[in-house]
N, C-alpha and C positions, 0 to 999 in steps of 0.2 A: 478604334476597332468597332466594327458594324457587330450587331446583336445580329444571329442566325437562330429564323426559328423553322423548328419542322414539327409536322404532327404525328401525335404520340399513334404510334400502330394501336389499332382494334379500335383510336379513341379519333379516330381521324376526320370527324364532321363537327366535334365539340372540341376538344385544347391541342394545343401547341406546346412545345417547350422549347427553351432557348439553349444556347451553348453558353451562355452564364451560367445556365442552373436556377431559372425562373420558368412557370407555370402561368399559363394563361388560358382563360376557358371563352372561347369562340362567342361571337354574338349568338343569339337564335329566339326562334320566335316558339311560346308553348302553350296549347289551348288547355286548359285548365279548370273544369266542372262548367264549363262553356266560354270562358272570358279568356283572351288572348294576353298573355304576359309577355313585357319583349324585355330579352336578360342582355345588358348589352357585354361589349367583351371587358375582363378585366384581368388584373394578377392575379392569383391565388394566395391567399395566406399560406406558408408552410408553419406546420406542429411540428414540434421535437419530442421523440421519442428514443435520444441516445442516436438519432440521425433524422436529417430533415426529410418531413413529411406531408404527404397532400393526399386527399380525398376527390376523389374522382367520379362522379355520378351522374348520368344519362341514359332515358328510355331503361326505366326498374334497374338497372344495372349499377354497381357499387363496387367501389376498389380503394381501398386505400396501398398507397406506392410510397416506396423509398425515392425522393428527387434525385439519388445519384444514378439508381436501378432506370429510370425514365432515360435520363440524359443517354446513359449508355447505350438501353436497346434501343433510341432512336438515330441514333448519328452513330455507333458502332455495329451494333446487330446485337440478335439475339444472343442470350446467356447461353455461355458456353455451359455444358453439365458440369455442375461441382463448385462453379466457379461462383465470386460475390466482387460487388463494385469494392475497389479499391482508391483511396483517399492516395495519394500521394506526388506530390512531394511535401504539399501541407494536409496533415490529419485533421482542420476543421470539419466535421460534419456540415457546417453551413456551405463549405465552399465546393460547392456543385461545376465550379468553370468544368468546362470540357476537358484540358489540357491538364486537368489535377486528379480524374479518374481512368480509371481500364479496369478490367474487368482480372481477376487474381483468384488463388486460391486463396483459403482460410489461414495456410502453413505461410505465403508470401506477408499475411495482413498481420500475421503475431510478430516476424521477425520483423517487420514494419513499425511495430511499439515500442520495440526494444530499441530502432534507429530514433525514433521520436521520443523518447525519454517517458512512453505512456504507460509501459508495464510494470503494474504496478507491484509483479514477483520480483521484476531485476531492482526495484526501489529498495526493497524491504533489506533492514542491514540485521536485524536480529531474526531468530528463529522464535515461534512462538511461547519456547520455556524463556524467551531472553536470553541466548546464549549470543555471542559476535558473530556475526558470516565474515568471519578472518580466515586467508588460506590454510591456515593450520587448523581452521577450525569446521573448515567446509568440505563435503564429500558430496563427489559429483555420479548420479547415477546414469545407466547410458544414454538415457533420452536428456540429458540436462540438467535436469532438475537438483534442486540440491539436498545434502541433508546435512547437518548440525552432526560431528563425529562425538559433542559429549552429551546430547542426547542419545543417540545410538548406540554410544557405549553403555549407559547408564540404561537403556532399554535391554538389551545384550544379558549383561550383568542380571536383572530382574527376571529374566527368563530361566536361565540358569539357577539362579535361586529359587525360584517355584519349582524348577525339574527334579531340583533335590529333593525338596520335601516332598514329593509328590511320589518319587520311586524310593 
């Protein structure tokens, strides 16, 4: 498989990016308090910050970018509103290939954790008093979420008691 590189919109005389999900910053020549620097071209290191990242800088200008946010507005188009790069069908942050991002909402990328075993609410099997999230013991509110029924009873209960003493 041939590496496709195109260059990054607004960044289009300095880097490229790949349909791997690699960053590359163009050759170019910079005069510099009078002495000519020649930068030739290379890869970029990417940072992680919970998703791979790269810094982007030429003529005063500075960006740091998500490498999947790259990949996408360049070989897909610009960000839909609302919308954020989505990982899938593998959730590594490193894996930038083209074929492994689109562009999703936020509601598509949770229900995405829960297929990939990463959320870490559907993990959790007790509730924070340590009670079981066992079906008899779980209450489901409408948006999902859950609640522990002998917490809530045992909260229920405490209410009712302070309303007494109190009237």
């Amino acid at each position: 498989m041939i590496e496709l590189w195109l260059p990054i919109p607004d960044w289009e005389d300095f880097y490229q990016v790949s349909d791997w999900g690699r960053i590359k910053s163009l050759a170019r020549t910079r005069v510099d308090n009078g002495a000519i620097k020649h930068y030739p071209e290379r890869i970029l290191k990417q940072g992680f910050n919970g998703r791979a990242v790269v810094c982007l800088a030429a003529e005063g200008r500075r960006r740091s970018a998500a490498v999947s946010v790259l990949v996408l507005e360049t070989f897909v188009g610009p960000r839909p509103s609302g919308a954020i790069a989505r990982h899938f069908p593998d959730p590594d942050p490193f894996n930038n290939i083209l074929t492994n991002l689109s562009w999703s909402t936020q509601s598509q990328n949770m229900l995405d954790r829960r297929v990939h075993g990463t959320d870490a609410m559907v993990n959790k099997t007790t509730c924070p008093a340590g009670h079981p999230y066992t079906f008899e013991n779980t209450k489901r509110k409408k948006n999902g979420a859950r609640l522990c029924r002998e917490c809530a009873n045992s909260a229920q209960a405490s209410y009712y008691q302070a309303k007494r003493i109190i009237t």
